[in-house]
SEVEXLO-801662 format. One line per field, with one value per residue (C-alpha): residue number from 1; x, y, z. Coordinates in steps of 0.001 Angstrom, whole numbers. Layout:
# SEVEXLO-801662
drenza = (NUM;...) .
X = (X;...) .
Y = (Y;...) .
Z = (Z;...) .
This chain:
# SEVEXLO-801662
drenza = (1;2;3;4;5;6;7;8;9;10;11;12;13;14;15;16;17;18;19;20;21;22;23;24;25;26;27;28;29;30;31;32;33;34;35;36;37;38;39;40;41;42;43;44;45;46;47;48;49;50;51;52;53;54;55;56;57;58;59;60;61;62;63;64;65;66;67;68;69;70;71;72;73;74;75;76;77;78;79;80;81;82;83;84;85;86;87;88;89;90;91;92;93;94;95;96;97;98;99;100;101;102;103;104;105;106;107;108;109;110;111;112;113;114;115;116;117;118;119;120;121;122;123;124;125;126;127;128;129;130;131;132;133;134;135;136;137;138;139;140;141;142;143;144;145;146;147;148;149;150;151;152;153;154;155;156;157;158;159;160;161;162;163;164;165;166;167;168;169;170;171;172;173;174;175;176;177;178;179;180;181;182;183;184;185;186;187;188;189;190;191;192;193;194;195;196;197;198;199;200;201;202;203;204;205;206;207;208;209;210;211;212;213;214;215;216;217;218;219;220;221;222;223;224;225;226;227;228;229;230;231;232;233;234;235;236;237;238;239;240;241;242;243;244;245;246;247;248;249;250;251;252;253;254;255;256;257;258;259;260;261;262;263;264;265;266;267;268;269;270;271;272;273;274;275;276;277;278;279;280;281;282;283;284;285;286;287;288;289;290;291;292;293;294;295;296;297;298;299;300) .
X = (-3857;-1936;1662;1361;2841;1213;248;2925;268;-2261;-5841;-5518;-2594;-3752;-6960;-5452;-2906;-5628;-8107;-7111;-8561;-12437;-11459;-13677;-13294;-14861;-12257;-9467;-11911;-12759;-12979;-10266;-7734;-5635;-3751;-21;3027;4844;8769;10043;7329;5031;1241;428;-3090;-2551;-4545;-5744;-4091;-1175;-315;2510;4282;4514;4926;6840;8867;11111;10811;14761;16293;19183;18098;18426;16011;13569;13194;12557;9599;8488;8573;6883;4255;3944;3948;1491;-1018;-1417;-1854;-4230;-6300;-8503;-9217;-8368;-6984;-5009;-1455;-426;-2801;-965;2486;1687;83;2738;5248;6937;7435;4388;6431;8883;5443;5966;8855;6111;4950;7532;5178;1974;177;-612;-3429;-4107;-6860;-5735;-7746;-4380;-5628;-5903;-3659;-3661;-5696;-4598;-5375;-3864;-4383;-3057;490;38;306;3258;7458;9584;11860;8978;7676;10863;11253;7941;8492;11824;9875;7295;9860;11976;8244;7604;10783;12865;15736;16940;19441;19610;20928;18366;15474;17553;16825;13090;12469;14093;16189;19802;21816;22416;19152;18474;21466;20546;16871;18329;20719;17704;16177;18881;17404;14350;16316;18281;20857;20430;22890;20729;21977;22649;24795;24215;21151;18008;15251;12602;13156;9486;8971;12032;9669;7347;10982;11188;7727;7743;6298;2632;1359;1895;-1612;-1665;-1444;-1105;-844;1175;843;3239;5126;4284;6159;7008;9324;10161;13851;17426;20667;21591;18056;16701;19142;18280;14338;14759;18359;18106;19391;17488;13790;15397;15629;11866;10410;12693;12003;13644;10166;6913;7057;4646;2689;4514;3270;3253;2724;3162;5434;7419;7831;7589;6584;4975;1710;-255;-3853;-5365;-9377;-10526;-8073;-5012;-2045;165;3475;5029;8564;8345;5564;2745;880;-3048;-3620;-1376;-2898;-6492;-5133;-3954;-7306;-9427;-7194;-7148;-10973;-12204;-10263;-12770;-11940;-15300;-15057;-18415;-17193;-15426;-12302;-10579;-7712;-4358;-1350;1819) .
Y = (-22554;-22534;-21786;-20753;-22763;-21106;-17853;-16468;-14162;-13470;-13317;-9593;-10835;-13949;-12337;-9309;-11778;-13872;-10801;-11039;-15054;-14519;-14761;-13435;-11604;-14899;-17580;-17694;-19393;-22213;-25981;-26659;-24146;-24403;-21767;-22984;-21705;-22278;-21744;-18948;-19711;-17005;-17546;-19868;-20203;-23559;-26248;-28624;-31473;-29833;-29496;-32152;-30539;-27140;-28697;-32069;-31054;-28703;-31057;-30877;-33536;-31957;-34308;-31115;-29336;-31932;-33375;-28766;-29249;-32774;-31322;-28284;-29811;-32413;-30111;-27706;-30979;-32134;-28205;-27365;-31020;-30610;-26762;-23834;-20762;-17336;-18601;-15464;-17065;-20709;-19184;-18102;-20825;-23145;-20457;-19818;-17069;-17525;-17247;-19896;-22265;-21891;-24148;-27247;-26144;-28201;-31288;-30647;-31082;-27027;-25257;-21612;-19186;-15648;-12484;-10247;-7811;-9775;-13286;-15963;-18694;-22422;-25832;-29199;-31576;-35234;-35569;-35887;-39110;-38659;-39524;-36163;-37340;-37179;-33883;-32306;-33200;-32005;-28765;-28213;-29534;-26706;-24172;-24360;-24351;-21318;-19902;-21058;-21239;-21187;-22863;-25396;-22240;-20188;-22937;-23382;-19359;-19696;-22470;-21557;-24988;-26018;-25951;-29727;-29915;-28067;-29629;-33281;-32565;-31033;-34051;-36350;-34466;-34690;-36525;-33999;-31010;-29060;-26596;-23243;-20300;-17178;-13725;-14046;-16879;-21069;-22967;-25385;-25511;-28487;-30194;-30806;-27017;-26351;-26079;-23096;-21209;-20990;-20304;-16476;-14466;-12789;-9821;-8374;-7065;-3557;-3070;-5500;-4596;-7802;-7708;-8112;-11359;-12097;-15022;-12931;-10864;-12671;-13181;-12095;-10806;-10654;-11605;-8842;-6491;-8291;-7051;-3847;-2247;878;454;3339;1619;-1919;-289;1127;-2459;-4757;-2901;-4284;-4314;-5049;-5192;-2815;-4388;-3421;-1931;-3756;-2151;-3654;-6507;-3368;-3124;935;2162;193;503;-72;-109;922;101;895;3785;2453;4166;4373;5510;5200;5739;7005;9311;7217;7618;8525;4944;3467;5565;4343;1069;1237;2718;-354;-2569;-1179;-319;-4352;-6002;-7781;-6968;-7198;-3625;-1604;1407;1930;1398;5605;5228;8111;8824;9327) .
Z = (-5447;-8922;-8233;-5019;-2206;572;1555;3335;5187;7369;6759;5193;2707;1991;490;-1167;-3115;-4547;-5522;-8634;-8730;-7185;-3667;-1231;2152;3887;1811;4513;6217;3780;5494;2771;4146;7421;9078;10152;11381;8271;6758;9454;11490;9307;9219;6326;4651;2572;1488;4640;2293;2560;6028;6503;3555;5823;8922;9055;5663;8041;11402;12131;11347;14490;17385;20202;17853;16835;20716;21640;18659;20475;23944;23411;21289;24068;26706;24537;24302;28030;28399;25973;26587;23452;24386;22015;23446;22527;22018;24954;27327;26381;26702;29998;31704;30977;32277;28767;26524;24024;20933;21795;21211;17779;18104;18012;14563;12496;14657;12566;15305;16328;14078;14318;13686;13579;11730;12045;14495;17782;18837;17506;18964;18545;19024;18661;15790;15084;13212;9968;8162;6091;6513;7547;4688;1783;3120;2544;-848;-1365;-30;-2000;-4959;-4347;-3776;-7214;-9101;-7936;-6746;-9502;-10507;-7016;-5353;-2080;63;-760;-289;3054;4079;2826;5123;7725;8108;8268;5107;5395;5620;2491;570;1395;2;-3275;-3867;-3555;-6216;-8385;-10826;-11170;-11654;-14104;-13976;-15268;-15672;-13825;-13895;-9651;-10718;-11139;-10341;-10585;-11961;-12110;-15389;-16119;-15666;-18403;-21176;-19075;-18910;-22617;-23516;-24621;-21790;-22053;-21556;-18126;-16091;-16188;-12491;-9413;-5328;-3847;-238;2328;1837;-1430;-3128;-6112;-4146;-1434;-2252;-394;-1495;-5296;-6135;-4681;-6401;-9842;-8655;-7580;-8865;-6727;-2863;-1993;-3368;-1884;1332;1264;-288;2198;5433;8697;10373;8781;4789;2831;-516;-3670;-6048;-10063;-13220;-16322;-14692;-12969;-9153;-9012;-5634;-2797;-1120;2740;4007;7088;7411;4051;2721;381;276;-2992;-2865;-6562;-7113;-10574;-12720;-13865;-17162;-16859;-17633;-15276;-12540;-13893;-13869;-10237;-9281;-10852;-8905;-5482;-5615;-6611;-3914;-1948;1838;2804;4111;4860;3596;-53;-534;-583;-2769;-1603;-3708;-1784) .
C-alpha cells in the first residue's frame, strides 16, 4: 500500500482513497486485507501481514488496561466459540455495552467485516506472532514515514496510547531518527527518508477527493492550522461529528466534499477555473464504487 499505513476507513473510504491506484469496488475484500479496530479504535483495512503492527503495537503496556483488553477478549472468545456475529448482538449477550468490545482490539485476536451501512460483524482470530515491544516500534516507524516530521506526542494522539507509551517508543528509535526544525515547531523525521524531504517536489494532480480520515489531513492543533489557515474552513473540514472528504486541487485543500448513493457533493471554498472544475469532474466521475447508476456530480 505505498505510504499508507492503513486505511483509516471503512469500506467506502478505503476505496475512494486508493481510486486513484486501480482499486476496485470488490478490493476491500481481498484475502490479503483484514479489517481491524485500529489507532482510536477506527476501522482499518491493512495488509493481513500487518495485523500485529495495528493491534499488539498499542496493547497497553498500563497493567489495569492491558488485563480490560485480556478480559474482554477472553470473555469475547468463550462467547463467540468460533461463531461470527454483529458486534450489537455480541455486546448484548454478554450483558455489555457493544462498543466497550473494542477494548480487546489492542489483543489481535478480534477481526471485523463491516460494509459501512449495517454493524459490524466479528470473529476471533489467534494472537499474532510478534513481541508488543517490536510492534510498537513498528508502528511509530510507520507513523513518522508517512506522518513526518512529527513528534512522540503527536504519534501518542494518533494511536490513541499513553504518552509514555509514545515517548519510550521514540527514544528506542533514537538512533533512526533525525531532528528537523518544522514550521509547528521541532521534530523527527526517519533519517533514511531525509533524502525524499529534499528532493524538489513534483507536479501536484490536478484534482483529488480524500475521503473521510485520510492520512494526509489527519493532523491536530498547529498542524492543522499550517493546512488550512482559515478557522472558519478548519471548522467545516474538522467537524466534531463525522468528517466530510476534502477536496484537493493542485496540492490545495479548497472546499470539501460528501456522497450519498451515487450523487457527489462539492462544496469549494474558493472560485475554480474551467479546468479545475473539469478536473474535479474527471475525478469524481472514475471512482470505482461499483455503483449501478453514474456517478451525478453537484456543486455546492
Amino acid at each position: 500500500m505505498g505510504r499508507v499505513a492503513g486505511l483509516d476507513a471503512a469500506r467506502g473510504a478505503a476505496i475512494d482513497s486508493r481510486a486513484s491506484q486501480g482499486t476496485k469496488s470488490t478490493s476491500w475484500a481481498d484475502s490479503n486485507l483484514v479489517q481491524l479496530w485500529g489507532p482510536r479504535y477506527s476501522v482499518y483495512v491493512t495488509a493481513a501481514k500487518d495485523l500485529p503492527i495495528f493491534t499488539f503495537g498499542r496493547l497497553p503496556e498500563d497493567a489495569r488496561r492491558r488485563a480490560r483488553a485480556e478480559h474482554t477478549a477472553d470473555r469475547l472468545h468463550a462467547m463467540l466459540d468460533g461463531r461470527r456475529m454483529p458486534f450489537g448482538q455480541a455486546g448484548h449477550a454478554m450483558g455489555v455495552a457493544p462498543n466497550s468490545l473494542r477494548y480487546a482490539a489492542p489483543t489481535g485476536t478480534v477481526l471485523l467485516r463491516w460494509d459501512g451501512a449495517r454493524q459490524p460483524v466479528f470473529w476471533n482470530v489467534p494472537a499474532p506472532e510478534m513481541e508488543p515491544g517490536q510492534a510498537r516500534l513498528e508502528l511509530a516507524r510507520r507513523y513518522l514515514h508517512v506522518f513526518g516530521p512529527a513528534t512522540a506526542a503527536s504519534f501518542g494522539r494518533w494511536a490513541g496510547i499513553r504518552p509514555t507509551e509514545a515517548h519510550s517508543a521514540f527514544a528506542a528509535l533514537a538512533g533512526m531518527l533525525t531532528p528537523t526544525s518544522a514550521p509547528t515547531g521541532d521534530a523527527w523525521i526517519i533519517t533514511s527518508d531525509e533524502e525524499g524531504f529534499r528532493t524538489q517536489r513534483g507536479q501536484a494532480a490536478a484534482a483529488r477527493l480524500l475521503p473521510s480520515g485520510d492520512a494526509y489531513y489527519l493532523l491536530w492543533g498547529a498542524d492543522r492550522e499550517l493546512l488550512v489557515p482559515e478557522a472558519r474552513r478548519r471548522a467545516e473540514l474538522w467537524t466534531t461529528r463525522v468528517w466530510p472528504g476534502a477536496l484537493l486541487v493542485c496540492g490545495e485543500i479548497v472546499g470539501t466534499w460528501r456522497r450519498a448513493g451515487s450523487e457527489v457533493s462539492i462544496d469549494a471554498w474558493r472560485r475554480l477555473s474551467p479546468a479545475e472544475r473539469e478536473a474535479v469532474e474527471v475525478e469524481a466521475t472514475s471512482l470505482p464504487l461499483g455503483l449501478v447508476s453514474p456517478i451525478a456530480l453537484r456543486w455546492g
